[in-house]
C-alpha positions as CSV (number, residue, x, y, z in Angstrom):
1,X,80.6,109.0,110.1
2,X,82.0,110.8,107.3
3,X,86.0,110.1,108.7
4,X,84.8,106.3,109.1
5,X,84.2,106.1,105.4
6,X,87.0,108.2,104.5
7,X,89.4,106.2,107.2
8,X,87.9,102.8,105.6
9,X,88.7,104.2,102.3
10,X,92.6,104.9,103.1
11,X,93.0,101.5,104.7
12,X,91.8,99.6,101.8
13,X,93.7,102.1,99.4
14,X,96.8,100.9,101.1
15,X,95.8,97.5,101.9
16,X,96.2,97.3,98.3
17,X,99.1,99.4,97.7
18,X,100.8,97.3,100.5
19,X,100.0,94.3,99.0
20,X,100.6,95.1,95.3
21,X,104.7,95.7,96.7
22,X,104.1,100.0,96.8
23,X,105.3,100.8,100.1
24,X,105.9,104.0,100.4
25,X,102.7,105.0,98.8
26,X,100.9,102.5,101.3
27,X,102.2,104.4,103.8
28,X,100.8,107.8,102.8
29,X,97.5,106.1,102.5
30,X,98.1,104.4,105.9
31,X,99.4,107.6,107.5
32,X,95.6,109.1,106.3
33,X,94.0,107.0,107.9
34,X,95.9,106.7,111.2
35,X,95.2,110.2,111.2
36,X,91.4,109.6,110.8
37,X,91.2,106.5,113.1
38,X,93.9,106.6,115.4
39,X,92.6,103.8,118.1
40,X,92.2,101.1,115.2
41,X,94.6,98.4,115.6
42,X,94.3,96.5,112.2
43,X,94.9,100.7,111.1
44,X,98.2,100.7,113.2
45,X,99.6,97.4,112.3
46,X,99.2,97.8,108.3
47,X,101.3,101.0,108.8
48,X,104.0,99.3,110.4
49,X,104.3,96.6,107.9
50,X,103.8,99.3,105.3
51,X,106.7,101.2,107.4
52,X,108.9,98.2,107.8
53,X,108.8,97.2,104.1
54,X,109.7,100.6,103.3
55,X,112.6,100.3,105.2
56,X,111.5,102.3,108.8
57,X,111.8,100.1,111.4
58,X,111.8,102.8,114.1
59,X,108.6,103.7,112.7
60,X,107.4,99.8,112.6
61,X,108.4,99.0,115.7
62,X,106.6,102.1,117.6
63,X,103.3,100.9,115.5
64,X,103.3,97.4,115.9
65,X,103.5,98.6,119.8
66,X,100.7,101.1,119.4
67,X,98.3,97.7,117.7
68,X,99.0,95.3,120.5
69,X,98.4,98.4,122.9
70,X,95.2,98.8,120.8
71,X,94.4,95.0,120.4
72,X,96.6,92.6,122.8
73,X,94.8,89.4,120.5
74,X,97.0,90.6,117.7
75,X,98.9,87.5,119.5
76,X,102.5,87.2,117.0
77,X,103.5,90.7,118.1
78,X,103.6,90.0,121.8
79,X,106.2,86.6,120.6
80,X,108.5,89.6,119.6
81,X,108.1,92.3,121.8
82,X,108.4,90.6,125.0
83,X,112.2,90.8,124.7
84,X,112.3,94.8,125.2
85,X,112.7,95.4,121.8
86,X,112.6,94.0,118.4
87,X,115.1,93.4,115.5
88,X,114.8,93.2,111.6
89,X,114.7,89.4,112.1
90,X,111.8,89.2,114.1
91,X,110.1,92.2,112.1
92,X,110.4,89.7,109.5
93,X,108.5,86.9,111.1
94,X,106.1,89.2,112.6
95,X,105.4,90.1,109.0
96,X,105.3,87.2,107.6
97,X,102.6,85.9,110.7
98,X,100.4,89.1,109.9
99,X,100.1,89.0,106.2
């Protein structure tokens, strides 16, 4: 129980990180709790809109797979990676649908 808390306590830390425009320090924060809870998709896809803001979109891509693995309802990521791949244009949207 104790990683829960701790896991729940990383993804709010950067939930808010991510939201107050801090990237790279969500993604430390993100990475922590990944680590702690690595079959939550809402977990997975915060990283990669943490990653992709910060500029990794090799890293975004490979978690917004891993969320839609985790949770196929997180519905805008299977629009763009049916194609076989996706691009910084539909990283956008997909961000943009997911925040």
């Amino acid at each position: 129980m104790h990683d829960d808390a701790d896991a729940y306590v990383a993804f709010q830390e950067g939930s808010r990180l991510l939201a107050d425009g801090n990237a790279h320090a969500a993604v430390v924060a993100l990475e922590r709790a990944r680590r702690l809870e690595p079959e939550k998709g809402s977990v997975r896809e915060a990283l990669a809109r943490a990653y992709y803001t910060s500029g990794r979109f090799g890293n975004a891509e490979r978690e917004f797979r891993a969320a839609l693995d985790l949770e196929p309802l997180l519905h805008p990521h299977q629009l763009f990676l049916s194609g076989g791949g996706l691009t910084h244009t539909s990283l956008d949207a997909t961000v943009v649908l997911c925040t």
